[in-house]
PyMOL commands that place a pseudoatom at each C-alpha (Angstrom):
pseudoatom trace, name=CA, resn=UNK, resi=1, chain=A, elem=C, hetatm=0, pos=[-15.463, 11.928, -26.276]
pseudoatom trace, name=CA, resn=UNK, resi=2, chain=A, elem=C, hetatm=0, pos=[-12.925, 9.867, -28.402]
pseudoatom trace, name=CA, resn=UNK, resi=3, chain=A, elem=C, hetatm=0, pos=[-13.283, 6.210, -27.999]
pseudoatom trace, name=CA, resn=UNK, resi=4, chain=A, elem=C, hetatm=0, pos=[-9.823, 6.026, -26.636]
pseudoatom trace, name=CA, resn=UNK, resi=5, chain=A, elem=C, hetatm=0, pos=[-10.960, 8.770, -24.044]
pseudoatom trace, name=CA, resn=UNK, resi=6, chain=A, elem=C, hetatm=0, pos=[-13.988, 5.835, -22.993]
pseudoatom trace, name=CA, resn=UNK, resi=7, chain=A, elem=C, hetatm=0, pos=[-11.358, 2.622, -22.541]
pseudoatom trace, name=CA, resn=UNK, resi=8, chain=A, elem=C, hetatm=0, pos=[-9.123, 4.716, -20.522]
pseudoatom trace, name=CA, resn=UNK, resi=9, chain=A, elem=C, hetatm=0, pos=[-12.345, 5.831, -18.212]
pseudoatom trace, name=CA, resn=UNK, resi=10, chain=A, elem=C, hetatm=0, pos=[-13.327, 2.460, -18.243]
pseudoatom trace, name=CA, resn=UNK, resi=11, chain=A, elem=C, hetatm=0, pos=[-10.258, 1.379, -17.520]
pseudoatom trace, name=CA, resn=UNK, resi=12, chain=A, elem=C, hetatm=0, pos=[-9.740, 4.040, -13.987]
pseudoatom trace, name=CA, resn=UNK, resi=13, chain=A, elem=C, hetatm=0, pos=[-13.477, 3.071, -13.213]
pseudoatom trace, name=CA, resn=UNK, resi=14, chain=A, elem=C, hetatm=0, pos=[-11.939, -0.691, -13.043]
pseudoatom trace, name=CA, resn=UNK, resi=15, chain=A, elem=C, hetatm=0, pos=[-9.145, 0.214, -11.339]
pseudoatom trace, name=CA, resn=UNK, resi=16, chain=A, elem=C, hetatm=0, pos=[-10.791, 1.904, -8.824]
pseudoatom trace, name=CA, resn=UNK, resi=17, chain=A, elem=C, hetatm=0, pos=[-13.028, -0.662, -8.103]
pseudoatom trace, name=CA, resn=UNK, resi=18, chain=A, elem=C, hetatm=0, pos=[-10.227, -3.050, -7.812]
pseudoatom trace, name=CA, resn=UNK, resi=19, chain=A, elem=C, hetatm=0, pos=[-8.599, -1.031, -5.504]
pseudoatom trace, name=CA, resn=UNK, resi=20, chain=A, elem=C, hetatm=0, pos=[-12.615, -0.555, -3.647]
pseudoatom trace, name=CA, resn=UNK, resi=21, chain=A, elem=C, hetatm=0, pos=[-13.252, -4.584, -3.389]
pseudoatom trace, name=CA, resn=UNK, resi=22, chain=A, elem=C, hetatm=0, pos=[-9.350, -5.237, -1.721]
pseudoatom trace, name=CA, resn=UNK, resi=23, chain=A, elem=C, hetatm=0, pos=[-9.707, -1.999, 0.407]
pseudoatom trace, name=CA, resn=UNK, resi=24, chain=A, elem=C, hetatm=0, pos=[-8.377, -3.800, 3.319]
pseudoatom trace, name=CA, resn=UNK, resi=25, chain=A, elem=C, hetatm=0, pos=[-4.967, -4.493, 1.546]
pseudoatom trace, name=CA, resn=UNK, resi=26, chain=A, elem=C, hetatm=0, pos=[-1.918, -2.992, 0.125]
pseudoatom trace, name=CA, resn=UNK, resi=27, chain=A, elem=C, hetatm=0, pos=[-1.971, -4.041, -3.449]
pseudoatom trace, name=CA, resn=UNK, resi=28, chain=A, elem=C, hetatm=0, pos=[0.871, -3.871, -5.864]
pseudoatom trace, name=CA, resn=UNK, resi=29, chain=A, elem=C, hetatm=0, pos=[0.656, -2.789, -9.976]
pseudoatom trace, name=CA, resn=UNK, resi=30, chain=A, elem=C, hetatm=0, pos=[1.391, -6.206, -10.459]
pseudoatom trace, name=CA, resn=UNK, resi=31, chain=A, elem=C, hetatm=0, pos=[-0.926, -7.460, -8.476]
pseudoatom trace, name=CA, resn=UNK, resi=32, chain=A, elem=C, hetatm=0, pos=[-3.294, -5.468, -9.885]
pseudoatom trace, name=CA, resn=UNK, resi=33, chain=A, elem=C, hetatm=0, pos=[-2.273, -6.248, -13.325]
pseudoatom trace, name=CA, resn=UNK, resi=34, chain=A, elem=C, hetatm=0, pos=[-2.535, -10.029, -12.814]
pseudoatom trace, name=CA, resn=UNK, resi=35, chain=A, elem=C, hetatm=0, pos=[-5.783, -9.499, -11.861]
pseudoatom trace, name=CA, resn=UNK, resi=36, chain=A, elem=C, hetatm=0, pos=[-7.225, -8.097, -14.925]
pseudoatom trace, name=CA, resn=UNK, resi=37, chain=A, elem=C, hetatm=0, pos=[-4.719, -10.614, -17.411]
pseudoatom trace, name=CA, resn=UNK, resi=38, chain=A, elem=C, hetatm=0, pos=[-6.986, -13.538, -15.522]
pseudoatom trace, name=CA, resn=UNK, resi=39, chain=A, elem=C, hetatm=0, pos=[-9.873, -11.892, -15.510]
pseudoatom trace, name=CA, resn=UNK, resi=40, chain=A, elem=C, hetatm=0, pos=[-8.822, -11.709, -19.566]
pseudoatom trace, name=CA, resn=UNK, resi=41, chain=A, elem=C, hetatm=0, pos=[-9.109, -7.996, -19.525]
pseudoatom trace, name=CA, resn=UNK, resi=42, chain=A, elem=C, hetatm=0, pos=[-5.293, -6.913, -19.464]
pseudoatom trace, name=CA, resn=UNK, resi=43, chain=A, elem=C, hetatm=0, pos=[-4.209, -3.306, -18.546]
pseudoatom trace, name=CA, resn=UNK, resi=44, chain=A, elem=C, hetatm=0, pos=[-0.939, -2.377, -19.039]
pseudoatom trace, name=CA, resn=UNK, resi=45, chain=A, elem=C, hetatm=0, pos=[1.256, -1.765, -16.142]
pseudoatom trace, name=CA, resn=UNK, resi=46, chain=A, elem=C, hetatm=0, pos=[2.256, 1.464, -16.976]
pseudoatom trace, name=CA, resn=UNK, resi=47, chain=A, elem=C, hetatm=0, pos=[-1.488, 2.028, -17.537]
pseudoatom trace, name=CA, resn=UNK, resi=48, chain=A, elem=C, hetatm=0, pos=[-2.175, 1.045, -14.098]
pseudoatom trace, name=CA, resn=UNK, resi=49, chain=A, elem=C, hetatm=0, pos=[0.564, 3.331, -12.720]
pseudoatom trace, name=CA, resn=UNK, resi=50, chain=A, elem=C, hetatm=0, pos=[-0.389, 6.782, -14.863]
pseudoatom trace, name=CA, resn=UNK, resi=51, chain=A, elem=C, hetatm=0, pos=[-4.327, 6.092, -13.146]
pseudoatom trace, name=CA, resn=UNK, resi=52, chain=A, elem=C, hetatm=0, pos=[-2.774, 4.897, -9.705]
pseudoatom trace, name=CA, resn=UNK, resi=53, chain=A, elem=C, hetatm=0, pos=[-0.853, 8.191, -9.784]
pseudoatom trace, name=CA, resn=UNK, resi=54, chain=A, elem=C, hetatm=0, pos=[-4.480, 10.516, -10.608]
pseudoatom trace, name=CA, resn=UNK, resi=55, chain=A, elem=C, hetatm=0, pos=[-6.491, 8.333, -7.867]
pseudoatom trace, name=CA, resn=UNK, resi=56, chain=A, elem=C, hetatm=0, pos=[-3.575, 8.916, -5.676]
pseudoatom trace, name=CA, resn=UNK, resi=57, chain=A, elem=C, hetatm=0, pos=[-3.733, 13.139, -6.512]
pseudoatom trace, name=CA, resn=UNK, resi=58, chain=A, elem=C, hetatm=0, pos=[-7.633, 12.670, -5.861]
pseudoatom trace, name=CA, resn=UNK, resi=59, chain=A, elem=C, hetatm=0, pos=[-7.038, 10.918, -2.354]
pseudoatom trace, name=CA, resn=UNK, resi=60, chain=A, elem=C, hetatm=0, pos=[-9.056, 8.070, -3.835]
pseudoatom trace, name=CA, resn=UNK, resi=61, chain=A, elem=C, hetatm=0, pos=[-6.083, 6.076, -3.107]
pseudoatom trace, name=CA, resn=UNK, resi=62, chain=A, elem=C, hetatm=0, pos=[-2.497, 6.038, -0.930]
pseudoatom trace, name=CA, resn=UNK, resi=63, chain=A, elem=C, hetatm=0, pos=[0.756, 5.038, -1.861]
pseudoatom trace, name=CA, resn=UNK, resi=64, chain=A, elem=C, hetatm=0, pos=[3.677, 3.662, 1.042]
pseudoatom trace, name=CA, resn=UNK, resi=65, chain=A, elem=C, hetatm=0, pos=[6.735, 2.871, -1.105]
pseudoatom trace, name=CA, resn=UNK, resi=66, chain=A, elem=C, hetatm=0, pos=[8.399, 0.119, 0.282]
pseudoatom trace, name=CA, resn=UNK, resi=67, chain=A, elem=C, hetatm=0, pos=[12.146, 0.170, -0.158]
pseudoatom trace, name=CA, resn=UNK, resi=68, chain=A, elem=C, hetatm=0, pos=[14.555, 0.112, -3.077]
pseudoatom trace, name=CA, resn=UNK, resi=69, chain=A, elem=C, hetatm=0, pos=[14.513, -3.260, -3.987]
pseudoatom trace, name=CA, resn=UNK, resi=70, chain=A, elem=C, hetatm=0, pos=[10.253, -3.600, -3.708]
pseudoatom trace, name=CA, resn=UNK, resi=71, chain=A, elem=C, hetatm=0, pos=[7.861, -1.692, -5.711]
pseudoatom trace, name=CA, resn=UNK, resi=72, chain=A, elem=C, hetatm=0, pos=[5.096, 0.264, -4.262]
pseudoatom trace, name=CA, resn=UNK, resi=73, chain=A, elem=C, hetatm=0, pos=[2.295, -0.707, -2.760]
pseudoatom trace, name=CA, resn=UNK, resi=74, chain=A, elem=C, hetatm=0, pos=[-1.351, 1.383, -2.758]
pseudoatom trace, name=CA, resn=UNK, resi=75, chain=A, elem=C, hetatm=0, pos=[-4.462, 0.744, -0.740]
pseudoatom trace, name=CA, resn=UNK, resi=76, chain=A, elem=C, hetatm=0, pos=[-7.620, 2.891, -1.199]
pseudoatom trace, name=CA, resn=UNK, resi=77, chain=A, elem=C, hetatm=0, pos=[-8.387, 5.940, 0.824]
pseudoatom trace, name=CA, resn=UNK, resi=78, chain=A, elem=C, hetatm=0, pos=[-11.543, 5.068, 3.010]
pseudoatom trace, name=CA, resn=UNK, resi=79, chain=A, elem=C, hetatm=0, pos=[-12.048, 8.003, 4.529]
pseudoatom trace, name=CA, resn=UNK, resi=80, chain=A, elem=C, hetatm=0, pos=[-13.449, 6.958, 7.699]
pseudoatom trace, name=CA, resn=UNK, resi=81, chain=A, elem=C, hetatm=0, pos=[-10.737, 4.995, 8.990]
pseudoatom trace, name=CA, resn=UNK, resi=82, chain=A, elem=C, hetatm=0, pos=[-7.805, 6.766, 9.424]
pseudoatom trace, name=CA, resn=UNK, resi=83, chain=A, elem=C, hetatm=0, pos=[-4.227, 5.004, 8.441]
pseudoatom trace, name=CA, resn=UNK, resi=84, chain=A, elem=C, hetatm=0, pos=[-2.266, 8.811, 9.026]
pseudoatom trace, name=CA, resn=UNK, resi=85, chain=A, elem=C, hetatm=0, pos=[-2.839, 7.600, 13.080]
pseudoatom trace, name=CA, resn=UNK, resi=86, chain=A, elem=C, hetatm=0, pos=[-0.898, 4.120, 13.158]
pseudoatom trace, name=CA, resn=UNK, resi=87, chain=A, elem=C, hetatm=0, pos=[2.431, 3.107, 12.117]
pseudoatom trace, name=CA, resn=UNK, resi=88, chain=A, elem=C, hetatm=0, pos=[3.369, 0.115, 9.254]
pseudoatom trace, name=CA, resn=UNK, resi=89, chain=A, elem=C, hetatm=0, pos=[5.739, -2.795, 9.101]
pseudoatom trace, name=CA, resn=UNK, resi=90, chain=A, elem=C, hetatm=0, pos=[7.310, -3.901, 6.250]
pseudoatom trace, name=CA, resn=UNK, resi=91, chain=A, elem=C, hetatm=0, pos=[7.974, -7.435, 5.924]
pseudoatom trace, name=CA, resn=UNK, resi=92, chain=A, elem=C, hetatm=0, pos=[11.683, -7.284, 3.911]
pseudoatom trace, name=CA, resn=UNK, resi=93, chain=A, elem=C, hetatm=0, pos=[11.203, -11.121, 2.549]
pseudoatom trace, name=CA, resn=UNK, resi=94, chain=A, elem=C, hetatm=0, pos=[7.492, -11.082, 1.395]
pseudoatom trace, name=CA, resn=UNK, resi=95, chain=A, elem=C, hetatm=0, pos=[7.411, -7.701, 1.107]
pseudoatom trace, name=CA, resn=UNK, resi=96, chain=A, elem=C, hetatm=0, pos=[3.514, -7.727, 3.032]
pseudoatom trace, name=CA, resn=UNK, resi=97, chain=A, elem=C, hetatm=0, pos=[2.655, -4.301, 4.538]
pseudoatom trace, name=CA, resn=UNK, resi=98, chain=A, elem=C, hetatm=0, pos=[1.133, -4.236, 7.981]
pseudoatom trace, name=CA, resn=UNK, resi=99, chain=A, elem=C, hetatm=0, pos=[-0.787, -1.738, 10.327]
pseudoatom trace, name=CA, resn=UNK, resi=100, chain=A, elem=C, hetatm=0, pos=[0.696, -1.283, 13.730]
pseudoatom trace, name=CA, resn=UNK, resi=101, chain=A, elem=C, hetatm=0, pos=[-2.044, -0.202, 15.820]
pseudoatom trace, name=CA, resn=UNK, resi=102, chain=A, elem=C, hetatm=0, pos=[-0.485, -0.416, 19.902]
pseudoatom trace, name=CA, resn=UNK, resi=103, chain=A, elem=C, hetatm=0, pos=[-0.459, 1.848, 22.493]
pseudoatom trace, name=CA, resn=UNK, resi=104, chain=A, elem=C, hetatm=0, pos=[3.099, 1.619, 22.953]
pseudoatom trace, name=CA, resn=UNK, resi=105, chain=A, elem=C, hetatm=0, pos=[4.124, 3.298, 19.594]
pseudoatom trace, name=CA, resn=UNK, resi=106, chain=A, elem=C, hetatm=0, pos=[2.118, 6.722, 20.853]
pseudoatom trace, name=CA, resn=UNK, resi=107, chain=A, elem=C, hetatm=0, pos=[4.699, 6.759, 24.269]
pseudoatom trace, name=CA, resn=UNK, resi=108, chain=A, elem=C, hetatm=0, pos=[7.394, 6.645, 21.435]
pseudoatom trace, name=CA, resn=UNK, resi=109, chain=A, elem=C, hetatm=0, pos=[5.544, 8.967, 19.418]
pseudoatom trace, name=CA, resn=UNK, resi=110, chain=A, elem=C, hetatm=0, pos=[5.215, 11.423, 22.150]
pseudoatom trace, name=CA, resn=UNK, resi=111, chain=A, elem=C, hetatm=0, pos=[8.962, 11.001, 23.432]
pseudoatom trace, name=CA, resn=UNK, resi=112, chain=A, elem=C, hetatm=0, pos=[10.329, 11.928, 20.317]
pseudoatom trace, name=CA, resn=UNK, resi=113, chain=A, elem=C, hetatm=0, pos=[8.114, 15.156, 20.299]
pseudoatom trace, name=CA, resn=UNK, resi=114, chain=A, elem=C, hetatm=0, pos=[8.430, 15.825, 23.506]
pseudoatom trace, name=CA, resn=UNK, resi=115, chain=A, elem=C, hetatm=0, pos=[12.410, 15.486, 24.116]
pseudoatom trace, name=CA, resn=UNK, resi=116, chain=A, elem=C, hetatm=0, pos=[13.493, 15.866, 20.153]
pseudoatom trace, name=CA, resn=UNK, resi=117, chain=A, elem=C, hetatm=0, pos=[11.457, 18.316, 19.258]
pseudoatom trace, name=CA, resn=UNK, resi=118, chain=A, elem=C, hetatm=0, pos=[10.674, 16.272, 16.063]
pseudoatom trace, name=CA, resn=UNK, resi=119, chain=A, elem=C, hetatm=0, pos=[7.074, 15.321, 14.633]
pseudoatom trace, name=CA, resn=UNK, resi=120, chain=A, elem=C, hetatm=0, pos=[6.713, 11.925, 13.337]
pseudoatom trace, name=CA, resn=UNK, resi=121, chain=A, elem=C, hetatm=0, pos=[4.484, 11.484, 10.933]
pseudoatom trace, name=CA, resn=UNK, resi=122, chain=A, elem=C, hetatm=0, pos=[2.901, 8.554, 11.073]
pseudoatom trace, name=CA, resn=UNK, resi=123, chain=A, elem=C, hetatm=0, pos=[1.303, 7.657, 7.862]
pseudoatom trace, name=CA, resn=UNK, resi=124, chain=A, elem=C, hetatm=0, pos=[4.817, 7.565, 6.297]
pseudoatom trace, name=CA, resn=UNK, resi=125, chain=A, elem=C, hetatm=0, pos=[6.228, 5.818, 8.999]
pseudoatom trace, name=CA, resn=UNK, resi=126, chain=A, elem=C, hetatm=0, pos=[7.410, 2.455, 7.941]
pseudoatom trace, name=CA, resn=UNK, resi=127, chain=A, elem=C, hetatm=0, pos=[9.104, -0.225, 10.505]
pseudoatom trace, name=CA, resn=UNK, resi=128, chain=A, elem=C, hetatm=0, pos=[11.389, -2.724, 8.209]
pseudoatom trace, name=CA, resn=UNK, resi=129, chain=A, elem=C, hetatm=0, pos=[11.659, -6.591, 9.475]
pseudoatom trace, name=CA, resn=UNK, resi=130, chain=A, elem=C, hetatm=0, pos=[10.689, -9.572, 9.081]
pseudoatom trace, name=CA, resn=UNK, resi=131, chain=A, elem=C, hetatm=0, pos=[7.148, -11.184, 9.770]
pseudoatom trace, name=CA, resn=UNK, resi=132, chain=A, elem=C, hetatm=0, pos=[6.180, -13.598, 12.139]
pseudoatom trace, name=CA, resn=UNK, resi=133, chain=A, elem=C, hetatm=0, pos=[5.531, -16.221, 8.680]
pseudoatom trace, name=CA, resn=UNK, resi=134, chain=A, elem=C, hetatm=0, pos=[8.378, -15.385, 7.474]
pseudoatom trace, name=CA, resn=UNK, resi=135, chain=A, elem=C, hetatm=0, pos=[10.391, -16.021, 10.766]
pseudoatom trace, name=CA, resn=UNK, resi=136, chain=A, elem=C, hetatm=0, pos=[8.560, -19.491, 10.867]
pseudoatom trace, name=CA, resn=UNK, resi=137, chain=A, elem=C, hetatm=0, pos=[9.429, -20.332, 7.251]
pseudoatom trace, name=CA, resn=UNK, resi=138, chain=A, elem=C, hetatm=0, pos=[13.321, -19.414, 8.100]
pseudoatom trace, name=CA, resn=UNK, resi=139, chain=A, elem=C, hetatm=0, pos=[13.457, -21.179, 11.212]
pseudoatom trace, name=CA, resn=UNK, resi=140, chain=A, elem=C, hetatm=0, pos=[12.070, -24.637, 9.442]
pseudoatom trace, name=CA, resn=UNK, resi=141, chain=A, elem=C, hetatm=0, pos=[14.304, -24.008, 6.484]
pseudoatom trace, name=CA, resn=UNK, resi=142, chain=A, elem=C, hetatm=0, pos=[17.240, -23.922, 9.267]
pseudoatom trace, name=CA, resn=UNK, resi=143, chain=A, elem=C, hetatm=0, pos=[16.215, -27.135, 10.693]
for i in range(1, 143): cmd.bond("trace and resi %d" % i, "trace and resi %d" % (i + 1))
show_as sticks, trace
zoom trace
């Protein structure tokens, strides 16, 4: 094995123990790569995104892209909890990726099914608006 071959292990191995330690969040590249320029071990984005894309082939990892204007985000694939059976929001100003977990999205899941004859799938389901935070920070900007 090449010494190049080594970094760029090294380099997945870190990435995928980023991606292990903030398992409970969608996480950006850049995000990622700030984390490793403070940490004063810098990966190059495009780095980041050519190992992203093998975790993601892997199921190590998931991707929700989150509109034109955003970049994606990824969160890692724990495979006991299972993300494919809730809906997400998309916050459109911060650009913060939430799981929608209620009851009330199933009636709507099974409704479409039921009287469209369409199948939803959740996991790339993505509801676009604005969070609650966000709604607070516009409201005292208003005022």
């Amino acid at each position: 094995m090449s010494h190049s071959n080594g970094y760029k292990t090294r380099q997945r191995e870190a990435i995928l123990k980023y991606m292990l330690e903030h398992q409970d969040s969608h996480v950006t590249v850049n995000q990622i790569s700030d984390y490793f320029e403070n940490e004063g071990t810098p990966v190059g984005v495009t780095t980041i995104y050519r190992h992203l894309e093998k975790l993601l082939e892997q199921d190590f990892v998931r991707k929700y892209n989150t509109g034109a204007s955003n970049s994606a985000c990824f969160q890692y694939a724990v495979q006991d909890k299972k993300c494919h059976e809730h809906f997400h929001l998309m916050c459109e100003k911060c650009g913060c990726l939430f799981h929608l977990e209620c009851r009330h999205m199933n009636e709507v899941y099974s409704h479409i099914f039921s009287e469209h004859g369409f199948r939803i799938n959740p996991f790339k389901t993505v509801f676009y608006g604005i969070c609650e935070e966000c709604s607070q920070k516009e409201s005292e900007d208003k005022n």
